[in-house]
C-alpha positions in Angstrom: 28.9 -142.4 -55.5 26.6 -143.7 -52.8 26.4 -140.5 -50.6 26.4 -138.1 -54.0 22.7 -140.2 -54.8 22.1 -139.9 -51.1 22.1 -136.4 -51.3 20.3 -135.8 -54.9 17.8 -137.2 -53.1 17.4 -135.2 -50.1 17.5 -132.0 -52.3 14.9 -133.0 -54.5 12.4 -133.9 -51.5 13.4 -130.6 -50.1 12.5 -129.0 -53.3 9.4 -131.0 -54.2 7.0 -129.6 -51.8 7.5 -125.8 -53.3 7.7 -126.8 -56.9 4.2 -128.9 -56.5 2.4 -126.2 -54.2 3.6 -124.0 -57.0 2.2 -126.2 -59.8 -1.3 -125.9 -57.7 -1.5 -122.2 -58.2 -5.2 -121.9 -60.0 -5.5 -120.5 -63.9 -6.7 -117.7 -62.7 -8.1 -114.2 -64.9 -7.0 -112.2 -61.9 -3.4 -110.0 -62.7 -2.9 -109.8 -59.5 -2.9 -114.2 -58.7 -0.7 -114.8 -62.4 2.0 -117.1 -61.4 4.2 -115.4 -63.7 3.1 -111.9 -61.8 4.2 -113.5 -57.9 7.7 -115.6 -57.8 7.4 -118.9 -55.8 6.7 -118.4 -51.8 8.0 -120.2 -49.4 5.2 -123.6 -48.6 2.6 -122.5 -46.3 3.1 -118.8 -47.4 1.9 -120.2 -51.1 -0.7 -122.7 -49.3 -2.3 -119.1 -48.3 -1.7 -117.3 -51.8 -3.5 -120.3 -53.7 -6.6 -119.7 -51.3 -6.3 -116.1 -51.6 -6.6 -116.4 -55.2 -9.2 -118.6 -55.2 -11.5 -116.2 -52.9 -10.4 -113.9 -54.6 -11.9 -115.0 -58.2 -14.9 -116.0 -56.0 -15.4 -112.1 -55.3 -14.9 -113.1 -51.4 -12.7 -110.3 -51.4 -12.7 -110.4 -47.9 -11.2 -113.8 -46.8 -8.9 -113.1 -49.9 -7.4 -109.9 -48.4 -6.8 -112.0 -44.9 -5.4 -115.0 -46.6 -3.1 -112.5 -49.0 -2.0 -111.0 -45.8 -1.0 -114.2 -44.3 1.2 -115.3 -47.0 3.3 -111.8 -46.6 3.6 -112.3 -42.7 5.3 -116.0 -43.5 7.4 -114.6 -46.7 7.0 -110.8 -47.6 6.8 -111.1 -51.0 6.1 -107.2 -52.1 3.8 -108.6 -54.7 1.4 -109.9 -52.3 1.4 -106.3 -50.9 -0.6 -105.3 -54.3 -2.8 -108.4 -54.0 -3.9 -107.7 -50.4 -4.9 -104.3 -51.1 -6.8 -104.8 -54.4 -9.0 -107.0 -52.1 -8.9 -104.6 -49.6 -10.1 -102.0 -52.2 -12.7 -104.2 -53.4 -14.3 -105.1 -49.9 -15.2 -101.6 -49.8 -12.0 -100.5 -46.6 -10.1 -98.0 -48.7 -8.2 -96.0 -45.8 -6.8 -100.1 -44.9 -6.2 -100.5 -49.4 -4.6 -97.0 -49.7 -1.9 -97.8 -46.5 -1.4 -100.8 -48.3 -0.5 -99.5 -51.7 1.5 -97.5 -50.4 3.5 -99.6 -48.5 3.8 -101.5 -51.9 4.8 -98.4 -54.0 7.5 -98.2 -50.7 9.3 -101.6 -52.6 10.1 -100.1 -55.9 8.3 -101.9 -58.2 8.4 -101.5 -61.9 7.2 -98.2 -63.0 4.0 -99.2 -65.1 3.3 -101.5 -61.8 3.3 -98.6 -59.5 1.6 -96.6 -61.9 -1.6 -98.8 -61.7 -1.0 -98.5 -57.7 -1.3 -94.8 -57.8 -4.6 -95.0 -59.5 -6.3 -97.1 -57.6 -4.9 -94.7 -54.7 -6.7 -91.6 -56.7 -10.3 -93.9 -57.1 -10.2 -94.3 -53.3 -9.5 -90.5 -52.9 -6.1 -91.1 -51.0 -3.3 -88.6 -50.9 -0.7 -90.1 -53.5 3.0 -90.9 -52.4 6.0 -88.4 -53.9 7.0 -90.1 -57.2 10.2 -92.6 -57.0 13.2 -91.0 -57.6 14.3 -93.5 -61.1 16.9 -90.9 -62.6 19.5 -94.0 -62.1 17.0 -97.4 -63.1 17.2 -98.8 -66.2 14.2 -97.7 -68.4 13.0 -101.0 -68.8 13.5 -104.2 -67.0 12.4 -107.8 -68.2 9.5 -108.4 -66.1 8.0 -104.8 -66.5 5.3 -104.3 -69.8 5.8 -101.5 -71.7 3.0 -98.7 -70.8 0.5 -97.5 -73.8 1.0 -94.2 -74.2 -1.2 -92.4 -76.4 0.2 -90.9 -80.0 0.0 -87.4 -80.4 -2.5 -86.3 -82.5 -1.1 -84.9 -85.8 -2.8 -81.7 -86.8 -3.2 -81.4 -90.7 -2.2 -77.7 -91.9 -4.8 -76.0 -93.2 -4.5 -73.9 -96.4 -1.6 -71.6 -96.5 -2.6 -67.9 -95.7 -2.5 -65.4 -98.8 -0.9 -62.2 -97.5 -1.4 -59.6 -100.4 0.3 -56.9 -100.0 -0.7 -53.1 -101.8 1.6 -51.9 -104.2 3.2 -48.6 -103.2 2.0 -45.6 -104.8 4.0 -43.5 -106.5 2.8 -39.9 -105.9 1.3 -38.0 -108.9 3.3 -34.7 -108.8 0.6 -31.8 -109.4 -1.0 -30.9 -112.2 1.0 -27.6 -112.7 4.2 -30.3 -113.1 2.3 -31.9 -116.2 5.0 -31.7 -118.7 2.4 -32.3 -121.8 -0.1 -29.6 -119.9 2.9 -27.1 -119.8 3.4 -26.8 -123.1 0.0 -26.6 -124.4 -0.4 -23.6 -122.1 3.0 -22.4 -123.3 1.7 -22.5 -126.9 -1.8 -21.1 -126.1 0.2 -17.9 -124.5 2.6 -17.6 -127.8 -0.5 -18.4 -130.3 -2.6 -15.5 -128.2 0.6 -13.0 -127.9 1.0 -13.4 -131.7 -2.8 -12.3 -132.3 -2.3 -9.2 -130.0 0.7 -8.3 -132.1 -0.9 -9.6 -135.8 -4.4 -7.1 -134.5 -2.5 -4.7 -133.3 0.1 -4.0 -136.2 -3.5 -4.5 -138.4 -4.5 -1.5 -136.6 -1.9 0.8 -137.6 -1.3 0.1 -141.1 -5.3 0.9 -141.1 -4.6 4.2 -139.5 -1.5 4.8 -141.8 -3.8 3.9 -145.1 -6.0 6.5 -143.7 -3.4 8.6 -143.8 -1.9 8.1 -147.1 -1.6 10.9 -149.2 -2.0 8.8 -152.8 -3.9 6.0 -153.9 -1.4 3.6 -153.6 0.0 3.7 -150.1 -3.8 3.1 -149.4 -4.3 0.1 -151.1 -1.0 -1.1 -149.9 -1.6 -0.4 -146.2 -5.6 -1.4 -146.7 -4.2 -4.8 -147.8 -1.4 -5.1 -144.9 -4.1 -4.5 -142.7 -6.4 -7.5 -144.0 -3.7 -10.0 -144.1 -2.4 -9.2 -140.3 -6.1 -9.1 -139.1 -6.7 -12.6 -140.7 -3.1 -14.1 -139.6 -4.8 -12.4 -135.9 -8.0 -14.1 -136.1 -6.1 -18.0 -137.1 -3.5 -17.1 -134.1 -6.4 -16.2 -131.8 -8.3 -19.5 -132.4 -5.2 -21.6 -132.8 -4.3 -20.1 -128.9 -8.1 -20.3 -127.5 -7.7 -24.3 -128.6 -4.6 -24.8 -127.4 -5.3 -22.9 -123.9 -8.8 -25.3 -123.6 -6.8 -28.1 -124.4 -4.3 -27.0 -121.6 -7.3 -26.8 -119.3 -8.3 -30.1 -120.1 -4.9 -31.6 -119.7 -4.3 -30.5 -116.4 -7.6 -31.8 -114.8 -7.4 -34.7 -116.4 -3.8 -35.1 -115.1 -4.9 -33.7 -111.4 -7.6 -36.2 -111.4 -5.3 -39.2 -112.2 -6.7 -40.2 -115.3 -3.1 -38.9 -117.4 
C-alpha cells in the first residue's frame, strides 16, 4: 500500500509541472495561441509558446516568430509551424512565412486548416504546394470546423416563353375549280344558247309568215315569232346575269374572299 502512494506521488509531481505551465497559457484572441488549437508541449517548449503568444498579441511579431520557433525545436508540434509563420508573415519576411507554411501544409493538417495556409501563401505571392492527396481521409474529423461554403444562388424562372405557331394554310384551289362559279357560268352558256335558238327560230317563222299564202298561217307564224323573240330576250338577260354573276364569283373566289 505504501509503495502504490509512493508512486501516485511521483506521477503526479511528474505531471504537475506540464498541466500548470499549461493552465498559464494566456486568454488570448489569437487562433493561432487557443489552447484548444495547440495540444500540451512538452515544459520549456510551452514556457516558449506562452511568450510567443504573448508577443504575439503585443503585435511584437518578431520576438513571437523566434520564441514560436523555439518551442518546435524542443517538441515539433506541427501546430507551432502555423504560429511561427503567421508571425513571420506579419513582420513583413514572407519568402521565411511561405517556407514555413509550407512545411506546415507538409504535416497534413485538417483540410479547412490548410486551406487558410494556402491563402496566406497566395497574399505573400508564393507558389502554392500540389493539393494533399485526401481520396482515403475521413471527410471530417473532430477537431476540424466545418468550412462556410457559399449557397448557390437560386435563379427565379422568368415568365414561360409563348411560342405561337401559324396555322397551315390550306391552299385555295383556283378560281376556275370554284364549284359555285362553275355553274353560274354553266347556266349563263345554257340561258344564252337558248336565246340564240328562241331568236333564231323567231326569225324563221317571220320569214315563213312572210311567206304564207292565206291570212291565217300569217297570223299564226306572226304570233310564233313574237312569243320566241320574247322567250329570246328573258333567256338573253336571264344568261347576261348569270354570266356577270359568274364573273363576280370567280374573282371574288381568286381573291380569297369565297
Amino acid at each position: 500500500m505504501r509503495r502504490f502512494l509512493r508512486l501516485s506521488l511521483v506521477a503526479a509531481l511528474l505531471g504537475a509541472p506540464s498541466a500548470a505551465v499549461a493552465q498559464k497559457r494566456p486568454q488570448t484572441t489569437a487562433l493561432q495561441c487557443d489552447p484548444r488549437a495547440i495540444p500540451p508541449l512538452k515544459p520549456e517548449a510551452e514556457r516558449h509558446l506562452v511568450e510567443s503568444c504573448q508577443f504575439f498579441e503585443a503585435k511584437a511579431y518578431d520576438q513571437a516568430a523566434n520564441e514560436a520557433e523555439a518551442a518546435y525545436k524542443l517538441d515539433p508540434e506541427p501546430t507551432l509551424l502555423y504560429l511561427w509563420a503567421q508571425s513571420r508573415r506579419l513582420t513583413g519576411n514572407c519568402p521565411g512565412a511561405v517556407a514555413i507554411y509550407r512545411r506546415y501544409i507538409e504535416t497534413r493538417p485538417p483540410p479547412w486548416k490548410e486551406r487558410k495556409a494556402r491563402v496566406n501563401i497566395a497574399s505573400c505571392g508564393g507558389p502554392l504546394p500540389p493539393l494533399l492527396d485526401r481520396s482515403g481521409e475521413v471527410p471530417l474529423v473532430p477537431d476540424e470546423k466545418p468550412s462556410s461554403q457559399a449557397l448557390p444562388t437560386l435563379t427565379p424562372p422568368g415568365p414561360p416563353s409563348l411560342t405561337i405557331t401559324p396555322k397551315a394554310q390550306t391552299p385555295r384551289p383556283a378560281w376556275y375549280r370554284d364549284a359555285a362559279g362553275n355553274i353560274l357560268a354553266g347556266s349563263a352558256v345554257v340561258a344564252l344558247g337558248a336565246s340564240w335558238g328562241l331568236e333564231y327560230s323567231a326569225r324563221y317563222a317571220l320569214r315563213a309568215a312572210s311567206q304564207a299564202e292565206n291570212y291565217q298561217d300569217v297570223a299564226s307564224n306572226t304570233h310564233s315569232a313574237r312569243v320566241q323573240h320574247l322567250g329570246a330576250q328573258v333567256a338573253l338577260a336571264a344568261g347576261s346575269a348569270l354570266a356577270l354573276t359568274a364573273v363576280i364569283r370567280y374573282v371574288l373566289h381568286a381573291q380569297g374572299w369565297w
